[in-house]
N, C-alpha and C positions, 0 to 999 in steps of 0.2 A: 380749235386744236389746242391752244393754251388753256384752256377752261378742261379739257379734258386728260390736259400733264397733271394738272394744276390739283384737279380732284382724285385722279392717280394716286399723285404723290402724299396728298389728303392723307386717302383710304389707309395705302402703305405704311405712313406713319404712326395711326392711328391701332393698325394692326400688327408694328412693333411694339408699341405702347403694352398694348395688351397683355401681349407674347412674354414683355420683359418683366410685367405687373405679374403676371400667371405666376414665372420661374421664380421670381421671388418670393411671392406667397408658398409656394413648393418649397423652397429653401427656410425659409422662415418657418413654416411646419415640422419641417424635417430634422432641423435645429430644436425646436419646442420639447419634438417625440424624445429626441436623445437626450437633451435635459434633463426631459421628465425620466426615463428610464433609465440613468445615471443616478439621477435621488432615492428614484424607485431601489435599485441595487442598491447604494450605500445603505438604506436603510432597513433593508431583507438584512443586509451583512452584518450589521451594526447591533441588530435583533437578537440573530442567531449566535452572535459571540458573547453575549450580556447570559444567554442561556448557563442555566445554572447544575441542571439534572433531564433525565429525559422524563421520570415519574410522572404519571399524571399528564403528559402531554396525546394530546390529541393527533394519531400517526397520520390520519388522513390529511386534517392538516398542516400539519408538517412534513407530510411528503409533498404539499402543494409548494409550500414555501421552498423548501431542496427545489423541486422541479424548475422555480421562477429564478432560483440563485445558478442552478446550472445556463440558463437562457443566459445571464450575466459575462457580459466579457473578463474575460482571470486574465490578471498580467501578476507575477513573482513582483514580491514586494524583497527587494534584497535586506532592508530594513530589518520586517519581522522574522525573513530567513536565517540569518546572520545572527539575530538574540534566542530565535529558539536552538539553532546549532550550536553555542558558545554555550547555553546552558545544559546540554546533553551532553556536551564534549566536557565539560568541568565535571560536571555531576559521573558520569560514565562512562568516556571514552571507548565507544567505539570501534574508533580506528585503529586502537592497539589491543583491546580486552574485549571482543565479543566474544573468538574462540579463545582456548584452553593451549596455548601454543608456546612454545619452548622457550621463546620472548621474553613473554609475561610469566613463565612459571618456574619454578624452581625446584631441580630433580629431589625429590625428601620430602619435602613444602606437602601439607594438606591445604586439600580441598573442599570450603563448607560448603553442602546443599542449601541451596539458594529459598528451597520450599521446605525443607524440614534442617533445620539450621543447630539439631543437637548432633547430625549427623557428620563425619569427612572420611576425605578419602587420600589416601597418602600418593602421591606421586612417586609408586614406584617403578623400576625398571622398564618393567612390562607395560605399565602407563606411557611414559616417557617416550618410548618407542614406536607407541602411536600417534603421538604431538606431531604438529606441521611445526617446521621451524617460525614460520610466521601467519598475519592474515595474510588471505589471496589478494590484496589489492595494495597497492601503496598509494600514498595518503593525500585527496586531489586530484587521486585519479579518474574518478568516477564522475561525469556529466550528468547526464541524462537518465536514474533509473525507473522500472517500472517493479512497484509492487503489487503482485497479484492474489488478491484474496480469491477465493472462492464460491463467494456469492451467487446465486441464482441469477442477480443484476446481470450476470453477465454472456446470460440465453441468448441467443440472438442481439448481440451488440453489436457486430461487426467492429470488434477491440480489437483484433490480433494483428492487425497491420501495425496499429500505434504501439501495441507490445511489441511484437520484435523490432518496431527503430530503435526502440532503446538501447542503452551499451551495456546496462546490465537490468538481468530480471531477477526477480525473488519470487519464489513461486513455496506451497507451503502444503502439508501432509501429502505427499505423492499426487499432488493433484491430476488426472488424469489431461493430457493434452492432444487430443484426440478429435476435439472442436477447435481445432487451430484457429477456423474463418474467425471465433468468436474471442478464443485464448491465447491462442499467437502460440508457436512453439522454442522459442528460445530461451532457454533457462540456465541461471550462472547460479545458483543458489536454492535449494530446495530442502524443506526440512522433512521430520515423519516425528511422530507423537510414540512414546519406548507403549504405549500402550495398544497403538494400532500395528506396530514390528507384534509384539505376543499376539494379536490376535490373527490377525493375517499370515506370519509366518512364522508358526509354532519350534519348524521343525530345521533353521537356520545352517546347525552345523551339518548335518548330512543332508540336506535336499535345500541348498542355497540357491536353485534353480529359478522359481517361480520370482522371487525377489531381483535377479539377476536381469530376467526380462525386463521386470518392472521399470527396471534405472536405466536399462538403455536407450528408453528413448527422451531422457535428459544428456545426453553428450558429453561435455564434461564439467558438467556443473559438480558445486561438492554438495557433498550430504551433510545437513546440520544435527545434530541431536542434542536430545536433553540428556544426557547422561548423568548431572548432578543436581539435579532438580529433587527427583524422589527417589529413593532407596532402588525401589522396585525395577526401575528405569536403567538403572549400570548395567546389566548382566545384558539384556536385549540391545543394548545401543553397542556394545561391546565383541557383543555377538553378529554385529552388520557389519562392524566393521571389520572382524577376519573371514565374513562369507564372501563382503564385496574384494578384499586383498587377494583372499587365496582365488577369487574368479577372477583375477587381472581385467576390472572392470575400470573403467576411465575416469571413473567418481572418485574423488575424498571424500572417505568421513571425515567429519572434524566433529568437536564437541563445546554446544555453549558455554561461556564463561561462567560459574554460577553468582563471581561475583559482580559481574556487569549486572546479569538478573536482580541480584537484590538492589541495586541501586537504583535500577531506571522501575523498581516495582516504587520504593519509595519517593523517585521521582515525580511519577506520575499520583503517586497519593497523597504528596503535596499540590495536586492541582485537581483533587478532589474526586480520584480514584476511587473507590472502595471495593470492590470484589476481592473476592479470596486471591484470586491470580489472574495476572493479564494476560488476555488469547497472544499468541504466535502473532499472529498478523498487527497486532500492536506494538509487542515487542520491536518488528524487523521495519516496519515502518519508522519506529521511532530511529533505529539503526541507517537506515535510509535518510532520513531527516539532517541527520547528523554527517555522513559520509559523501551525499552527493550533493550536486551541484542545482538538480533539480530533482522535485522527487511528484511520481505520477501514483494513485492511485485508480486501483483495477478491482471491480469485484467486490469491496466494501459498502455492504449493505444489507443488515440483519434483520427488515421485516418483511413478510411473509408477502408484500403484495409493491407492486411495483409503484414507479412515481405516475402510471395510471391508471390506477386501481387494477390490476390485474395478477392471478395467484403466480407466488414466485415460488420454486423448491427453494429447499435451505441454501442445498450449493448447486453449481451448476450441472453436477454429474450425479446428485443424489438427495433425498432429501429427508436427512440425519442430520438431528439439530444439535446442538452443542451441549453443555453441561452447564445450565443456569445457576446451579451451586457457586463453579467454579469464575466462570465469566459474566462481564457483564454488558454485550456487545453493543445494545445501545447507547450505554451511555460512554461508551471509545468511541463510536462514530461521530457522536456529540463532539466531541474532543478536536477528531480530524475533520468534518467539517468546520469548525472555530479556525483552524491552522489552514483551511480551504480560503475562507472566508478574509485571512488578515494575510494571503498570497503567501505564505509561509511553504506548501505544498498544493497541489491540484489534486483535487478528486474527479474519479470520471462515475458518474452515475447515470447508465443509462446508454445509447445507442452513442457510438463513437463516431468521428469525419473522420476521411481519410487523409487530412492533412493534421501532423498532430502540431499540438500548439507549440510555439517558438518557446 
């Protein structure tokens, strides 16, 4: 009977041995993988911020690398957030000079266009009148925002849960929100190009209708315009704004700053910018960068085929490409992934969790 405790208690021993030898080779593994795939990330990140231009790069592979940097855990680096805020807020200030508002501006005072700069525009009465006394936000206000580009990325992403947790969205040319599951429908901030107001709604002061629809189902987000950007663009942004007043619609216009524009253009072409003009969604992103506390990207991403190989539309409601003249959206993505990459902001590329990230 003692011979057979004895060799029991043997076996038993022997087969915690095991058991304990097992979970630690498990453990020890498991520690190895996360190592390795911590070096791994640091050095995807470390790659892709040394990047210089997109030219000549290889999209295929470069969508592999994006693909392996999104698998990459993102924690906010308050570090790099803090130096690119401090330098956007020096350079441009946002918080007080995005819009054209009674604040910042002075009743007589001209106003230079930002894109054609022999042009101004006097502030008078009738201007004046239109001005918001302030921005919509007061300063610190803003947590959590989501910017939503338009991208195709964002077909079937199941985004729109982590867009509307946000406290504030920016959403940009009347983007339609109609694909909620994928776009989320909440919108604080919504812009329109004075170029697609002429083409779309020719006919503003007497059939303000069709436009009226449009904006309602924004709630009360304000409407942004370029009104001092190019000549062409005053009379149409001008023209929204007594269709939407006189339709006692819930929307502000308000109108970009022209001189914030010229400074975050020269901003950005100190850190090797070069297109004629920066897209919107570059603009309000860097806006975002500057104002909030965390800032999400939604939708940004300008090649024609997804991170697995599959054809993407332009945007996600159409697929009307941009004006390669004017923008140069690859190499801004370049940009905002770099500012992805050093936790400065998050990008979402690609199919979203329904927990968004802390």
């Amino acid at each position: 009977m003692r011979y057979l405790i004895l060799f029991i208690l043997v076996c038993s021993g022997t087969l915690l041995s095991i058991t304990l030898i097992d979970n630690y080779q498990h453990q020890r593994d498991g520690f190895l993988d996360s190592v390795q795939k911590r070096l791994q990330c640091r050095r995807l990140r470390e790659k892709l911020v040394t990047m210089t231009t997109m030219k000549k790069v290889d999209i295929a592979l470069f969508s592999q690398e994006v693909r392996e940097l999104m698998n990459c855990p993102w924690r906010l680096n308050l570090t790099h957030r803090e130096l690119h805020r401090t330098e956007l807020w020096s350079c441009c200030n946002a918080s007080d000079r995005l819009m054209v508002t009674r604040q910042n501006t002075n009743q007589n005072q001209s106003l230079t266009y930002d894109a054609e700069k022999w042009r101004k525009r006097k502030v008078d009465q009738a201007l004046w009148e239109m001005l918001p006394q302030t921005v919509p936000w007061s300063k610190g206000s803003l947590s959590r925002c989501a910017v939503v580009g338009s991208g195709g990325i964002l077909q079937n992403s199941s985004c729109g849960a982590e867009i509307d947790n946000a406290d504030y969205v920016i959403r940009f040319n009347l983007a339609p929100i109609n694909k909620s599951y994928d776009v989320g429908v909440k919108t604080d901030l919504i812009t329109a190009n004075p170029s697609q107001i002429n083409k779309g709604y020719p006919d503003l002061q007497r059939n303000p209708g069709p436009l009226v629809e449009v904006m309602s189902v924004y709630g009360h987000a304000h409407l942004l315009l370029h009104a001092f950007s190019f000549g062409f663009g005053t009379s149409p942004c001008f023209k929204v704004y007594h269709a939407l007043r006189k339709a006692c619609t819930q929307q502000k216009v308000v109108f970009f700053h022209p001189d914030y524009l010229l400074k975050l253009d020269k901003f950005w072409r100190r850190r090797g910018q070069r297109a004629p003009r920066l897209s919107t969604g570059m603009m309000l992103a860097s806006t975002a960068l500057e104002i909030c506390e965390q800032v999400h990207l939604y939708g940004f991403w300008p090649f024609p085929l997804d991170l697995s190989q599959n054809t993407l539309p332009h945007h996600y409601y159409d697929n009307v490409g941009p004006s390669h003249f004017m923008h140069a959206m690859p190499e801004e993505f370049l940009l905002l992934l770099q500012l992805h990459s050093q936790g400065a902001l998050q990008l979402h590329v690609g199919p979203c969790t329904l927990t968004p990230t802390p």
